[in-house]
C-alpha positions in Angstrom: -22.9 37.3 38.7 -23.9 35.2 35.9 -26.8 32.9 35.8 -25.8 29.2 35.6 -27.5 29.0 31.9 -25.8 31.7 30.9 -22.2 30.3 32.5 -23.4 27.1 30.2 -24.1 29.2 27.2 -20.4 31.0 27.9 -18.3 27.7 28.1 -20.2 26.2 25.1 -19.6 29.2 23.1 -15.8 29.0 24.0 -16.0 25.1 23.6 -17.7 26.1 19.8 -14.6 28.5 19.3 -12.1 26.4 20.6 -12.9 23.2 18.3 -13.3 25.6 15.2 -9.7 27.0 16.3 -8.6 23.5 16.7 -10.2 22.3 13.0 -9.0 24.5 11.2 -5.3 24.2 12.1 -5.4 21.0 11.7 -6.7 22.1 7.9 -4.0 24.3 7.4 -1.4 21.7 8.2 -2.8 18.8 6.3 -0.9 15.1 6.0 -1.1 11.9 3.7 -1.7 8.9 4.9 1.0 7.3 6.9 2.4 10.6 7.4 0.4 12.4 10.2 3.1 13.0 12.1 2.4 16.8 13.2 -1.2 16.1 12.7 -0.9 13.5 15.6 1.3 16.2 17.8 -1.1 18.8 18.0 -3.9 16.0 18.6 -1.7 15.0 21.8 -0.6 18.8 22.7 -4.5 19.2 22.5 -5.2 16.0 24.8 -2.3 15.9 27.4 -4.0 19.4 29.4 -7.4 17.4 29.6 -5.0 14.3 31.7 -6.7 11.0 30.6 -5.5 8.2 32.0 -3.7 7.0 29.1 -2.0 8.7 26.1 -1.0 6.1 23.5 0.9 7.5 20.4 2.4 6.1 17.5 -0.3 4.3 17.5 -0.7 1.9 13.9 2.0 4.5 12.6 0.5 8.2 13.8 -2.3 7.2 15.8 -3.5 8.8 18.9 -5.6 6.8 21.7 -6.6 8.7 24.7 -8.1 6.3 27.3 -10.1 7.6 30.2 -11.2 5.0 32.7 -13.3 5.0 35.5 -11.1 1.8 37.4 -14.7 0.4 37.9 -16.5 -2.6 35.7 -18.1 -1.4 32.3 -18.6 -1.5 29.1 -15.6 -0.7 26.6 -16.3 2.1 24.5 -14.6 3.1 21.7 -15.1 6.5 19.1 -12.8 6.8 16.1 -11.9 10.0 14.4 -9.7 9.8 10.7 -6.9 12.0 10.4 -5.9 12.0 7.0 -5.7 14.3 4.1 -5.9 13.9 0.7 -3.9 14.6 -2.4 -5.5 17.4 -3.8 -4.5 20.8 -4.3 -6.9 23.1 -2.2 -8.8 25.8 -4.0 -10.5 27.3 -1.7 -9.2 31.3 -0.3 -10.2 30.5 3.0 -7.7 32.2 5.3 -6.4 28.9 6.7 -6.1 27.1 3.5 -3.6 24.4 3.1 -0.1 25.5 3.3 1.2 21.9 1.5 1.3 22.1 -2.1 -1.0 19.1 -3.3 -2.4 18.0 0.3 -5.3 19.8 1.6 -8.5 17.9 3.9 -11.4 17.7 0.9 -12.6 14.9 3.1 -13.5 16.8 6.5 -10.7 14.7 8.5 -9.8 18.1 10.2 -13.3 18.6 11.9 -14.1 14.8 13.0 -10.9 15.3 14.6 -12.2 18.4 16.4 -15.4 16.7 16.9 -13.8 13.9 18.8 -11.3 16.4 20.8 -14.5 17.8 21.7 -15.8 14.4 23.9 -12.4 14.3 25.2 -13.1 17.7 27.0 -16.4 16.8 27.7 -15.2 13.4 29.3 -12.1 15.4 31.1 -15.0 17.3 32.8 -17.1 14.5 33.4 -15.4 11.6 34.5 -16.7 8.5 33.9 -18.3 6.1 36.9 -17.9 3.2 35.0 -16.4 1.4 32.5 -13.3 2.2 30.2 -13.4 4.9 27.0 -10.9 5.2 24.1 -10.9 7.8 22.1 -8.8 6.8 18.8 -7.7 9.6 16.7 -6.8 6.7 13.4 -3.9 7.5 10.7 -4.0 6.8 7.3 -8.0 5.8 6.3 -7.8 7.1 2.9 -5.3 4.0 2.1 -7.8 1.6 4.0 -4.3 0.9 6.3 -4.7 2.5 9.1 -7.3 0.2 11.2 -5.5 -2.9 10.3 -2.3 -1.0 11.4 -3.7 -0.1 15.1 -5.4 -3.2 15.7 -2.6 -5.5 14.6 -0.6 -2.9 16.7 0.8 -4.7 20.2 0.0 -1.5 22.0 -3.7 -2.0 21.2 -3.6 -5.8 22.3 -4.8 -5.0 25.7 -7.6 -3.3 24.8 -10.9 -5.2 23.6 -14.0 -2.6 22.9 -17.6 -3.6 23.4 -19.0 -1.3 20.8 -16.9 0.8 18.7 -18.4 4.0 17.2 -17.9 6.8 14.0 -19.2 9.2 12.3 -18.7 10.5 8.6 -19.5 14.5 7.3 -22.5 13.8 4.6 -23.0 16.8 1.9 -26.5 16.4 0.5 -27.9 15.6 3.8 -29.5 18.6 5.8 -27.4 20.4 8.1 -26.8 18.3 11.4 -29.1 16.0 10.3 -27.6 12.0 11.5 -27.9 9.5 8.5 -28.2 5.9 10.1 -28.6 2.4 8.4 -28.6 -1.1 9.9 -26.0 -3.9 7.7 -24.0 -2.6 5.0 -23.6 1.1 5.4 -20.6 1.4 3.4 -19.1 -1.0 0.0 -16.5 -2.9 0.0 -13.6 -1.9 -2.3 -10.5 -2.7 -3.5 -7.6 -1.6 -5.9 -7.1 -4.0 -9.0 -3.7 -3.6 -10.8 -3.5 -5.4 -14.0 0.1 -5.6 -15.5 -0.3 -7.2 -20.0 3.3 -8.8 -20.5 4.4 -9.3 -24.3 7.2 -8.7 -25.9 8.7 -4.9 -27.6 9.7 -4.9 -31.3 10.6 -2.2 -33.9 7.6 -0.4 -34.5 8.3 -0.8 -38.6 8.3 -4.9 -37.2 5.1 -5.4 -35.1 5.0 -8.5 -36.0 8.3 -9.9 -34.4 6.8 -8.5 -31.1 4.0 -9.9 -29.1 2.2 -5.7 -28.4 -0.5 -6.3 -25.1 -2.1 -3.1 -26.9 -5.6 -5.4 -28.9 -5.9 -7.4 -25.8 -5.6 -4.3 -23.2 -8.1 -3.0 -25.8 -10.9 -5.6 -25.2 -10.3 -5.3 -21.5 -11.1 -1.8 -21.6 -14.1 -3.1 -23.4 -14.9 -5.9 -21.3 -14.2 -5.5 -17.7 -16.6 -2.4 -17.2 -19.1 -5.0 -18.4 -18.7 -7.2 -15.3 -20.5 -4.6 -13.3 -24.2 -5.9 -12.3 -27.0 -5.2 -9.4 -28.6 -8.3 -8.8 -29.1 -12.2 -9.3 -29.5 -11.3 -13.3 -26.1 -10.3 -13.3 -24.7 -13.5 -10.6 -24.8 -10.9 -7.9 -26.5 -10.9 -4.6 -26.6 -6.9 -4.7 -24.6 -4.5 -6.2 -21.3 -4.6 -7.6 -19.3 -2.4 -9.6 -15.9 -2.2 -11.8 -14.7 1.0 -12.5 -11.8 1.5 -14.7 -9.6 4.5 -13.1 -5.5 4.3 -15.5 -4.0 3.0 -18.3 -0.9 2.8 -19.7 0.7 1.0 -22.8 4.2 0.9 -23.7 6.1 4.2 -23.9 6.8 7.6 -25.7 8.7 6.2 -28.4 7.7 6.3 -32.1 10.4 3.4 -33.2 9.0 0.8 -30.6 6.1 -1.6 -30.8 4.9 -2.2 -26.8 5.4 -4.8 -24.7 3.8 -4.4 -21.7 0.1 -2.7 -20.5 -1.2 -1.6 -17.4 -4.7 -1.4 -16.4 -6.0 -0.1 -13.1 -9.3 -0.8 -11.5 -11.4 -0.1 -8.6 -13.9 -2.8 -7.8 -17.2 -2.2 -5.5 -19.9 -4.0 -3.8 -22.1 -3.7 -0.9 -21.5 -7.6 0.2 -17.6 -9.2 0.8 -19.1 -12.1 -1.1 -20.0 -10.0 -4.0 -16.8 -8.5 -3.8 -15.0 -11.8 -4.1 -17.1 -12.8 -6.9 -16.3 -10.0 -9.3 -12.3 -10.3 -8.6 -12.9 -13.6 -9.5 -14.9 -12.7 -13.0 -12.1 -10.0 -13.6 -9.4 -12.2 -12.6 -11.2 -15.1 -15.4 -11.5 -12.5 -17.9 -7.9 -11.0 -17.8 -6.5 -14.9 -18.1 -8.5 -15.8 -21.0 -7.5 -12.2 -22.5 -4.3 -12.6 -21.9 -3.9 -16.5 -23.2 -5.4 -15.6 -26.5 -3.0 -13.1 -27.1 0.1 -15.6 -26.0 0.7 -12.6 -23.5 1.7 -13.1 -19.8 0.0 -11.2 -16.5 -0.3 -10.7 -12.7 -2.7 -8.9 -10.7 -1.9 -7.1 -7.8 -4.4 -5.3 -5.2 -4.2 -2.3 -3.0 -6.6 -0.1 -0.6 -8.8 -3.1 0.8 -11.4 -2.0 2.6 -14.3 -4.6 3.3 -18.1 -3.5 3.5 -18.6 -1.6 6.3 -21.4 -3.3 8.4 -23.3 -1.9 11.1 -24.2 -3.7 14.3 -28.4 -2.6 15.3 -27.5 -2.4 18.8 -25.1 0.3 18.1 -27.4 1.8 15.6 -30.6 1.7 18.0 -27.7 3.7 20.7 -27.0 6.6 18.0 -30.4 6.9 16.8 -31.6 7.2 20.4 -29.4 9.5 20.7 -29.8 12.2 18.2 -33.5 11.3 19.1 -33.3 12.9 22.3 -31.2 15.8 20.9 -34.3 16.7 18.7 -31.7 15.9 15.9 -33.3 14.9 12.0 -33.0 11.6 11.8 -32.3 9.8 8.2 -32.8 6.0 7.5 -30.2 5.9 4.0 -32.2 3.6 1.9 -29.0 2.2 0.0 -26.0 1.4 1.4 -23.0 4.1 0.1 -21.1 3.1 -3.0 -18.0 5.3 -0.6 -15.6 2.6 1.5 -14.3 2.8 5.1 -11.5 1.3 7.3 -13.4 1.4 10.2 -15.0 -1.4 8.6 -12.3 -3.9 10.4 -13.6 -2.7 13.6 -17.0 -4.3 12.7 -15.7 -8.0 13.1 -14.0 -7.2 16.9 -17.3 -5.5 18.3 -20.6 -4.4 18.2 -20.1 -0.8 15.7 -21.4 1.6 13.7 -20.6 4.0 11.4 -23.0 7.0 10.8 -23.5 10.2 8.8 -23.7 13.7 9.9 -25.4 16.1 7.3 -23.0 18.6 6.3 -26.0 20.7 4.4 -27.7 19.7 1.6 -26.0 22.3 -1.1 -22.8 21.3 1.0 -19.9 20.6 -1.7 -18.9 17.1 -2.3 -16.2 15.1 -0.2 -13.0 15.2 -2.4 -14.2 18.6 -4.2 -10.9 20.9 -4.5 -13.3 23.6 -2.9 -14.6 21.4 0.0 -14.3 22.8 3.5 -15.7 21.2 6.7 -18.9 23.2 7.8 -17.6 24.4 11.2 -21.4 24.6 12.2 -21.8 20.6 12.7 -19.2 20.2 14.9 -21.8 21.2 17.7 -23.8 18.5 17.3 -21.4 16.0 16.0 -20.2 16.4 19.8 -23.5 16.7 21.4 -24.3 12.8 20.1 -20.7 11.8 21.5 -21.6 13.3 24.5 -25.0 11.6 24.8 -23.3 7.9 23.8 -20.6 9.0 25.8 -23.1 9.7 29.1 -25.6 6.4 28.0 -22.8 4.0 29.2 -20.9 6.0 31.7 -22.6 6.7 34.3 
């Protein structure tokens, strides 16, 4: 007969094994945002064995919610997991590399996914004594959609958490390490499409047209500029415009443009910041635009707001990974990166953290990223100890 550590050490080992299994299907069957539609099924096929008490799907689009309850009064608990791929044509020769052309997980979706079906086993087998537990399994982060999308969804209405949780694979941090920070862990971002309206001419004729192309040229020029850190540069902190596409006219040799497209990405650490550099850009491109008798409109995509953390729920993870004997990392700087779970901020008490992925770790988005199997361990360990804090 076996000893009872070495019955533990057996079902961790197949716990290990069974995650990784998980992980890297879900890697081999990668989905865009908004489209998670298998990704969600083998969440649930994963789930339903384990019998919460609830099994939402379709959640926001392709979201999963497992709820386990203890019928008892509590606090309400909830831990997020992204499930999202990105669209980037996998490199790696790993033997369960992407099998979508142009999709692949360079973001390590796959193994907080595992990670969080990991609790849910852990809870299945440890029922709680009080209070409720949701464990969301979110579509579509990558587009900053999906959070809005479950929480505006009617099926999440009767749900209200007291402290919402996540956690985000870091490369450059040491291996398992937990990367904490209380405020602004993440920036805000957001999308800025610019479209230059003139008129096309003959391109013998310029002059009978009104061509965006000088004043989409100073834009280049000028709206990189509005960047600044600091009350020098009108800015409470940081904040960043980075230009990312531009296009002027078409492929034709015999015709002067008439319209230009600029596309930008603006960052900062603070929503107010944020707000004041659309402002600046939108300012700039008017003036721009008036001078060259030309006609605009902005339109934005991907919002995400700063992602702020709560110190309550900070002081809970780094208590936890404390008593794990986990490193422990204070990021001095917020991360110039943007999350959706951000929107859970203003409903509760939350926190996103880091999990070191290994300091020579490949970058997130690399085309030869891969999720290190070997943090999913303790990613679940501190889910378990959080978990375990308010359960029982």
């Amino acid at each position: 007969m076996l000893s009872k550590p070495l019955v533990s050490l057996c079902k961790a080992s197949f716990m290990q094994e069974t995650l990784m299994n998980l992980r890297r299907e879900l890697h081999r069957f990668p989905e865009l945002s908004g489209n998670e539609k298998q990704t969600a099924g083998r969440i649930a096929k994963f789930l339903k064995p384990l019998k919460p008490d609830l099994i939402l799907e379709k959640l926001g689009g392709h979201g999963v919610l497992a709820v386990f309850s203890s019928g008892q009064p509590g606090p309400e608990v909830l831990f997020r997991a992204d499930t999202d791929a990105l669209p980037i044509s996998e490199t790696t020769n790993v033997d369960y590399r992407s099998v979508q052309s142009g999709v692949s997980h360079k973001c390590g979706h796959d193994g907080h996914s595992a990670i969080l079906a990991g609790l849910a086993a852990h809870i299945s087998a440890n029922r709680p004594q009080k209070g409720k537990y949701l464990l969301l399994f979110q579509p579509a982060e990558e587009t900053g959609m999906g959070a809005k999308a479950v929480l505006s969804d009617p099926s999440f209405a009767g749900f209200n958490p007291d402290y919402c949780f996540a956690l985000h694979n870091l490369p450059g941090y040491t291996r398992n390490s937990i990367i904490v920070r209380n405020g602004t862990f993440a920036a805000a971002s957001m999308g800025m499409i610019i479209r230059l309206k003139g008129r096309t001419s003959h391109a013998s004729e310029p002059d009978k047209g009104q061509s965006p192309a000088a004043a989409m040229a100073r834009l280049m020029a000028s709206l990189p500029k509005l960047s600044g850190n600091g009350p020098a540069f009108g800015y409470s902190d940081f904040a960043l415009l980075t230009l990312i596409y531009g296009s002027l006219g078409t492929p034709a040799f015999g015709t002067s443009p008439g319209e230009a497209v600029l596309m930008a990405t603006l960052r900062a650490y603070l929503d107010s910041d944020m707000k004041l550099l659309i402002d600046k850009a939108l300012a700039l491109v008017r003036k721009m635009a008036e001078t060259a008798q030309l006609t605009f409109d902005i339109s934005y995509a991907e919002e995400f707001p700063a992602t702020t953390n709560h110190p309550d729920a900070v002081k809970f993870v780094t208590e936890a990974a404390s008593k794990l004997g986990l490193p422990i990392v204070e990021a001095g700087l917020p991360f110039r990166w943007s999350e959706d779970f951000a929107h859970f901020a203003g409903r509760s008490k939350s926190t996103l953290f880091g999990i070191g992925a290994g300091k020579t770790h490949l970058p997130l988005h690399d085309p030869d990223y891969d999720f290190p199997d070997k943090i999913i361990g303790a990613g679940v360990s501190v889910w378990q100890t959080l978990y375990e804090r308010f359960a029982f």
